[in-house]
C-alpha positions in Angstrom: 36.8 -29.5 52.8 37.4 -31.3 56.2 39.2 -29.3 59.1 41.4 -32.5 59.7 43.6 -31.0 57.6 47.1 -30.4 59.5 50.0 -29.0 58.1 53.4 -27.7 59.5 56.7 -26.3 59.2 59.5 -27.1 60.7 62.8 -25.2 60.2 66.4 -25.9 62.0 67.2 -22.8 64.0 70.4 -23.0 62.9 70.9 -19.6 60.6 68.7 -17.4 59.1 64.7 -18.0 57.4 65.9 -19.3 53.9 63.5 -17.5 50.9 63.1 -21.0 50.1 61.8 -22.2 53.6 59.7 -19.2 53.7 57.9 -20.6 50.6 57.7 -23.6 52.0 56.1 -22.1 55.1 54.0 -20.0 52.8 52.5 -23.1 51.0 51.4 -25.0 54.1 50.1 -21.8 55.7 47.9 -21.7 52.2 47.1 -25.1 52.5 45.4 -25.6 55.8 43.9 -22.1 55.9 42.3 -22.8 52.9 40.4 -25.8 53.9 39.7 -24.6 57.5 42.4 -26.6 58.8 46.1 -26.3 60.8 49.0 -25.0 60.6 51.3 -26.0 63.0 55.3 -24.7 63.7 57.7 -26.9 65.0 61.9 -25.7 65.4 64.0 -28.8 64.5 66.6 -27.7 67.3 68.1 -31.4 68.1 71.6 -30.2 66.9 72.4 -28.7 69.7 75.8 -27.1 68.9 74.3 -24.9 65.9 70.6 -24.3 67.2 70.5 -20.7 68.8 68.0 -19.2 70.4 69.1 -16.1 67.7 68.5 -17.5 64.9 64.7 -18.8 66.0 63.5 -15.3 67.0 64.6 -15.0 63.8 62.4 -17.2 61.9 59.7 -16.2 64.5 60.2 -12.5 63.2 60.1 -13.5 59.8 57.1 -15.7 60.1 55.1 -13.1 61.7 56.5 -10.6 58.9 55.3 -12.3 56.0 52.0 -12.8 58.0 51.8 -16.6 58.9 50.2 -17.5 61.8 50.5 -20.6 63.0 48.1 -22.6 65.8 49.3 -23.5 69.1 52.3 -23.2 71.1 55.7 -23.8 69.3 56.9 -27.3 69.4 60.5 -27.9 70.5 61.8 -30.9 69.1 64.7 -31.3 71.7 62.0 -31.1 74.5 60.7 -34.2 73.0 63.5 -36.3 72.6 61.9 -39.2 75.7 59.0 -39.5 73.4 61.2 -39.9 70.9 63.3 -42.9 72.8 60.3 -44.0 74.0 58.9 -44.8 70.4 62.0 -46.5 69.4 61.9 -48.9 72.5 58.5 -49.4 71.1 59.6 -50.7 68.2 62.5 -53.3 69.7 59.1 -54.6 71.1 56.9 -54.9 68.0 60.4 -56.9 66.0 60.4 -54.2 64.0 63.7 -52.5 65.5 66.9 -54.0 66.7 69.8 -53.6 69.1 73.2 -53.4 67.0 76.0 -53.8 68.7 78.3 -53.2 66.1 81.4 -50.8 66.2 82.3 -48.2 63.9 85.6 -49.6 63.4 83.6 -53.1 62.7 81.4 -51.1 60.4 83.8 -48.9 58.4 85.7 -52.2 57.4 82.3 -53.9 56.2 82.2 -51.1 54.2 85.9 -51.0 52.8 85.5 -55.1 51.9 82.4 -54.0 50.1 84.0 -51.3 48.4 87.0 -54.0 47.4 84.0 -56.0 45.9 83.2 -53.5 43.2 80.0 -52.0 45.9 79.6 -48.3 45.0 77.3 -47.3 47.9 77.4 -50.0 50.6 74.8 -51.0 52.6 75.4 -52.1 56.2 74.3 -55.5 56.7 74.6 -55.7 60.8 75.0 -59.1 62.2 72.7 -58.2 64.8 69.7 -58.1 62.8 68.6 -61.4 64.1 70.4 -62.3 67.0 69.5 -64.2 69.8 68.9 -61.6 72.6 70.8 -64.6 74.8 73.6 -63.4 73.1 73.8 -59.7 73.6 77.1 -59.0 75.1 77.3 -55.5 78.3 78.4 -53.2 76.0 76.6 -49.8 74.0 74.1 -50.1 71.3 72.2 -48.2 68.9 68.7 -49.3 68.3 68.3 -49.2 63.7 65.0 -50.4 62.3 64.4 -53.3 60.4 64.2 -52.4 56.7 62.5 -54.4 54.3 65.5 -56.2 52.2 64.0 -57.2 49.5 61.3 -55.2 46.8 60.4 -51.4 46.5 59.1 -48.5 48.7 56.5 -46.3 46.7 56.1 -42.7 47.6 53.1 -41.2 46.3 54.0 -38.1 46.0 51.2 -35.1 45.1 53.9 -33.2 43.2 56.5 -35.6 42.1 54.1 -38.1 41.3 55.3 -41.7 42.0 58.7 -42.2 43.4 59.8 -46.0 43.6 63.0 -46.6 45.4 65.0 -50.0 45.8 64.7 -51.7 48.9 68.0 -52.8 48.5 69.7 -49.1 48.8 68.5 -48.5 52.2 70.2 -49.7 55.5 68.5 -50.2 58.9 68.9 -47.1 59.9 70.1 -46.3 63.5 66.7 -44.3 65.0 68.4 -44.1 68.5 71.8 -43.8 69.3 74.4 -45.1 71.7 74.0 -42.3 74.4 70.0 -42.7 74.6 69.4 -39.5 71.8 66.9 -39.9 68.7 68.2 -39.6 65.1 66.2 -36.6 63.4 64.5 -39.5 61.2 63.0 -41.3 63.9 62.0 -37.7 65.5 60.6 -36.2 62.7 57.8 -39.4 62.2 57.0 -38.9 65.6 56.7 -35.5 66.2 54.6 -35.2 63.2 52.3 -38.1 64.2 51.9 -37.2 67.3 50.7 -33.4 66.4 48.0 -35.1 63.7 50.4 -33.9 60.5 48.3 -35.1 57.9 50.2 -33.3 54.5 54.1 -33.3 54.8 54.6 -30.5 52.5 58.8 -30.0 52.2 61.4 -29.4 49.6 62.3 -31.7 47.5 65.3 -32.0 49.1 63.8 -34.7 51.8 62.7 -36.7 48.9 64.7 -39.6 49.8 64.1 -39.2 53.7 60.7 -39.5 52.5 61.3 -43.7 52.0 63.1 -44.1 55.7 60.8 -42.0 57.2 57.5 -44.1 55.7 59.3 -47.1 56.8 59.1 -45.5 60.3 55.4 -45.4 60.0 55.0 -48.4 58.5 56.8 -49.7 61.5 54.5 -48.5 64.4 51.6 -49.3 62.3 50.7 -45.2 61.9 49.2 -44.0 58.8 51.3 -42.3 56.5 51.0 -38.4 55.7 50.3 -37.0 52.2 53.4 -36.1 50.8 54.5 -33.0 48.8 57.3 -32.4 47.9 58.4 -28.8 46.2 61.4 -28.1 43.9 63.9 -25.7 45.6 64.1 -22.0 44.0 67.2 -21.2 42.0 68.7 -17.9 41.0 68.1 -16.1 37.8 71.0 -17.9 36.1 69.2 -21.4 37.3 71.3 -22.3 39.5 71.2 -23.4 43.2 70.2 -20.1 44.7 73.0 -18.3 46.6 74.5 -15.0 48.3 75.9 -14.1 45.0 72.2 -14.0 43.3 71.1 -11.0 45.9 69.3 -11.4 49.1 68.4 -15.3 49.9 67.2 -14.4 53.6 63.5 -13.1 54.6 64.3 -10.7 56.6 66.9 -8.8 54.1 63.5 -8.7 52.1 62.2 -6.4 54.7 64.8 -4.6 54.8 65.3 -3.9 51.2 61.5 -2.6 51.2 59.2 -4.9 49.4 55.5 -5.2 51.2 54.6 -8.5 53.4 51.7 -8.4 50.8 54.1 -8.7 47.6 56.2 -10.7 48.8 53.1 -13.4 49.7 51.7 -13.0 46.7 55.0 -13.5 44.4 56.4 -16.7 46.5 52.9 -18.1 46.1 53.7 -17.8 42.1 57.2 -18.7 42.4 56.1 -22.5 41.6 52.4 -22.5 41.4 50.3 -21.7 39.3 46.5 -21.6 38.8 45.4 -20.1 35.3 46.4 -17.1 34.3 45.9 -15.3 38.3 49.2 -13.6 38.8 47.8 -10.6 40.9 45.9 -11.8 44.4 45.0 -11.2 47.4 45.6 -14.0 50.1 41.7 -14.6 50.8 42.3 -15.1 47.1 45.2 -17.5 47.1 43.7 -19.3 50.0 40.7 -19.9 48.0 42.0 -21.9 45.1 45.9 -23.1 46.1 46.3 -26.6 45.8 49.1 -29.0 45.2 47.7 -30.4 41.9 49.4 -26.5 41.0 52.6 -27.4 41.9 55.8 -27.2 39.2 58.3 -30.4 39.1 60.6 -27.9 37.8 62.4 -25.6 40.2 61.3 -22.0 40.2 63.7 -18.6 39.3 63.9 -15.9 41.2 63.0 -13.0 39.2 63.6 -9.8 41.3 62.2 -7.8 38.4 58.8 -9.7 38.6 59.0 -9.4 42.5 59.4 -6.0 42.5 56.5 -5.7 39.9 54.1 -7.4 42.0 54.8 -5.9 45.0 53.9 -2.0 43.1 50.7 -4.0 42.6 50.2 -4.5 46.1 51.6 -0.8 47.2 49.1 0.8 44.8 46.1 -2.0 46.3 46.6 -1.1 49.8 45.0 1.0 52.5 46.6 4.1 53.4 46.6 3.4 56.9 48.4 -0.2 56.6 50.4 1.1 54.4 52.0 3.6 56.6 51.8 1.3 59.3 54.2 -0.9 57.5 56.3 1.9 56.0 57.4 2.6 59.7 58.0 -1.3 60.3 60.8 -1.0 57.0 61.9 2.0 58.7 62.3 0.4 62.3 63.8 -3.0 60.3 66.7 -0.7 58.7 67.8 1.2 61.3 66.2 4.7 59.7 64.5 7.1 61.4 60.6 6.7 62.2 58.6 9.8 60.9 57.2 12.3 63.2 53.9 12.8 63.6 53.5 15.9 61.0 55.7 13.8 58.7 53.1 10.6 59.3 49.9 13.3 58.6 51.4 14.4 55.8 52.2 10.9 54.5 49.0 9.7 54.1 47.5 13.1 53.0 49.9 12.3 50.1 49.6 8.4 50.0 47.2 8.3 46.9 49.2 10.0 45.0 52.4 8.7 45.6 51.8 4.9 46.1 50.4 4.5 42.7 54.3 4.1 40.9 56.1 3.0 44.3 57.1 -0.4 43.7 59.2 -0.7 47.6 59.0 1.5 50.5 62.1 3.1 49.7 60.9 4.2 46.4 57.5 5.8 48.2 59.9 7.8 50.7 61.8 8.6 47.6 58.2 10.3 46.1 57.2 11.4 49.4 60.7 13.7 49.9 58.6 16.5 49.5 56.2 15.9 52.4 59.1 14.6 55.0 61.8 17.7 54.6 61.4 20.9 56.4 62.1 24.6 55.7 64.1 26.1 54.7 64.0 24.0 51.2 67.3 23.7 49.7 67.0 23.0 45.9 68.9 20.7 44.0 71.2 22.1 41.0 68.6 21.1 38.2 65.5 22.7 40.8 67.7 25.8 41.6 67.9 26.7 37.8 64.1 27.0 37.4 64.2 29.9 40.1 65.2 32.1 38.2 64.5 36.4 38.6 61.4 36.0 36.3 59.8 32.6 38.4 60.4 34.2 41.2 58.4 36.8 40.7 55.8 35.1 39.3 55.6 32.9 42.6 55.1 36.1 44.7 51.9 36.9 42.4 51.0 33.8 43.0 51.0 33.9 47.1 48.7 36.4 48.1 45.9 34.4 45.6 46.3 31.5 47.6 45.7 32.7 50.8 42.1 32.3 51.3 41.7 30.2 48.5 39.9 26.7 49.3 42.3 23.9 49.8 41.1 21.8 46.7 42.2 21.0 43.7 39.1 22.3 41.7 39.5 25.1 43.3 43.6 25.5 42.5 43.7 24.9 39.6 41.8 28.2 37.8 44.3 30.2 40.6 47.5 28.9 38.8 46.4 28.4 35.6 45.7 32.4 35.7 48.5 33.2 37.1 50.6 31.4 34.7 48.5 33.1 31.3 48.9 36.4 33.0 52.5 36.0 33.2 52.1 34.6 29.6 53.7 31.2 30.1 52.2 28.0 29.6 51.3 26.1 33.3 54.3 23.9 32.6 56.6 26.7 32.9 55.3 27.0 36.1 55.1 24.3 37.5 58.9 24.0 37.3 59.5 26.9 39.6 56.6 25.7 42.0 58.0 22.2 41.9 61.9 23.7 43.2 59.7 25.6 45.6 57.7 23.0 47.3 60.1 20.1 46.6 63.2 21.4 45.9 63.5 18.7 43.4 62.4 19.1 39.6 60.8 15.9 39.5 58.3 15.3 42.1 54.2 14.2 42.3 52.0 16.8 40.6 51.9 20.2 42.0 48.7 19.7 43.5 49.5 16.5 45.0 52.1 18.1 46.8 50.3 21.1 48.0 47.0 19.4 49.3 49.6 16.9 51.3 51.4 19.9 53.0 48.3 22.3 53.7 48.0 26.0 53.1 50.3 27.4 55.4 53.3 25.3 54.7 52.8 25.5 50.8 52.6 29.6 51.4 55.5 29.6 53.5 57.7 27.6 51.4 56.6 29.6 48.0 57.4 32.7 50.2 61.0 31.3 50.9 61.5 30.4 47.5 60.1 34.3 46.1 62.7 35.9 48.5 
């Protein structure tokens, strides 16, 4: 594959990093790194009353998160708006734009004499089109293109396959304004020609920007991008995804505890598909995601299915990263980060207890056992099982561990004696042990727990328990 390949996303800072732009994000990222290519990151910040500098650490942060990198420097769109104006002037001199002098009072009564006619949807005609420039009166202007007022515009779209629209809906769209500032249409085309864009992979949303925009191209003679354009994800219920369907933000994601890993690996399936691969890696998903993969329909949300996948990644990962992004969750929502015993004796424990974790707090949930400290204060359900006759059995027990070597193989004979000697099955045992260690009565296995916390600290905690 050729590394021309250029793709890039370009949110408005204007709130939060939208599940569904973090998809989007997701697919270019896929795109380009899977065909040695780039992936570029541009913040649409031209409204300037609702872009904050907030809300694009924030899509930063959530970027960097789910693990997208992105080439080169951020692109500002605002810093660009003289290229911008300087494009449109561009076109005034090719014909293919035009200076309108036409007021909005002039305009809005077009509109109501067309509406009068029986016209649904009007469509500025503007005198101006073409006017002698002899006759320009002093007064403000937008600069709108010239669109094509007769025939069709074809999109070929990768996803949607061919879209024809009607010449005849469109307008000549204003691409620079009164007061000397680009409309995002114009800026868009020329920020994404000017960084090499060569796949315009969006919602579906900015289907119909998609015909303006080509004419844009069309009209400085550029060549026009591949376009994609991917169905929006709705809630469970199929509907337009909302607050009222559960977290629709990235970084409430992280916070509720689901693994940068999972959560690549289910928005890459949310819409795409390629055989029956449900389970990847993303060296895996770079390897084979394409747009021919691509739904029409829009996706569901299916927390149940995210939360599946994302125990599939938990129980696939290396301890170490593991942890490392255990105290990231932690840091995200406001918790405590672990201590250094508290980290050893996490990833002594880590095979054991990331196997059924299917979100970080559901492995500090197994892991209880290897974050507390003495004394151990049972639950009511733990506190039952140490009862006169367990806790004498647990002092038998004690001494026998004491120079016993610190491995399961070598454990299990010590309890499973002490448990026939005290005629009871190990079960009956393990009850009291787990209250001891855990003070919980459901916990990992015994064994689990006491390789985690080491000799001394299982021995001291069975000694509390005994006493």
């Amino acid at each position: 594959m050729s590394a021309d390949i250029v793709t890039r996303f370009a949110p408005s800072p204007t709130g939060y990093l939208h599940i569904g732009g973090a998809r989007t994000a997701l697919f270019n990222w896929l795109y380009a790194r899977g065909r040695g290519g780039k992936f570029l990151l541009r913040i649409e910040d031209t409204d300037r009353e609702r872009s904050t500098p907030e809300a694009t650490a924030a899509i930063l942060q959530g970027l960097t998160w789910l693990g997208l990198d992105w080439d080169g420097e951020v692109v500002s769109q605002f810093a660009r708006k003289d290229r911008h104006a300087e494009v449109a002037h561009e076109m005034l001199a090719r014909g293919t734009a035009y200076k309108c002098f036409a007021t909005a009072e002039e305009i809005a009564a077009f509109r109501e004499a067309e509406k009068a006619r029986g016209v649904s949807y009007p469509v500025f005609l503007s005198p101006w089109r073409e006017a002698d420039p002899a006759t320009y009166p002093d007064a403000p202007y937008v600069i709108r293109m010239k669109a094509p007022r007769t025939g069709e515009t074809v999109i070929a779209d990768r996803v949607q396959g061919e879209v024809v629209i009607s010449n005849a809906t469109l307008d000549d769209m204003i691409v620079l304004r009164s007061d000397g500032t680009p409309t995002y249409m114009l800026a868009v085309v020329v920020d994404d020609h000017d960084m090499g864009v060569t796949h315009v992979i969006r919602g579906d949303d900015h289907l119909n920007n998609a015909a303006r925009q080509q004419m844009v191209y069309d009209a400085m003679g550029w060549a026009v991008p591949v376009w994609a354009h991917i169905p929006l994800i709705h809630g469970p219920d199929g509907k337009k995804l909302s607050k009222r369907h559960g977290a629709t933000g990235l970084e409430e994601y992280q916070v509720l505890g689901y693994p940068a890993a999972g959560m690549r690996n289910y928005l890459t399936r949310l819409g795409w598909a390629h055989g029956d691969m449900e389970i990847f890696t993303s060296d895996e998903a770079k390897a084979v995601f394409d747009l021919d993969g691509i739904g029409r329909a829009p996706a569901r949300l299916d927390f149940k299915k995210l939360e599946n996948t994302c125990g599939h990644h938990i129980a696939m990962s290396d301890n170490a990263a593991l942890l490392q992004e255990l105290q990231a969750f932690l840091a995200a929502s406001g918790r405590p980060a672990l201590s250094d015993l508290q980290r050893n004796r996490m990833i002594a424990a880590m095979d054991a207890l990331k196997e059924r974790a299917k979100t970080f707090p559901e492995l500090l949930e197994k892991a209880q056992f290897a974050l507390i400290e003495r004394p151990i204060l049972p639950d009511e359900k733990a506190a039952a099982a140490l009862d006169t006759v367990s806790r004498g059995i647990l002092q038998t027990l004690t001494p026998r561990l004491q120079n016993a070597s610190w491995t399961k193989e070598a454990l299990e004979p010590i309890l499973n004696a002490v448990a026939q000697e005290n005629g009871v099955g190990f079960g009956k045992l393990a009850a009291p042990l787990r209250a001891a260690i855990a003070g919980r009565s459901v916990t990992p296995s015994v064994f689990d727990m006491m390789l985690a916390i080491g000799r001394d600290e299982t021995i001291a905690r069975l000694s509390d328990a005994a006493a």
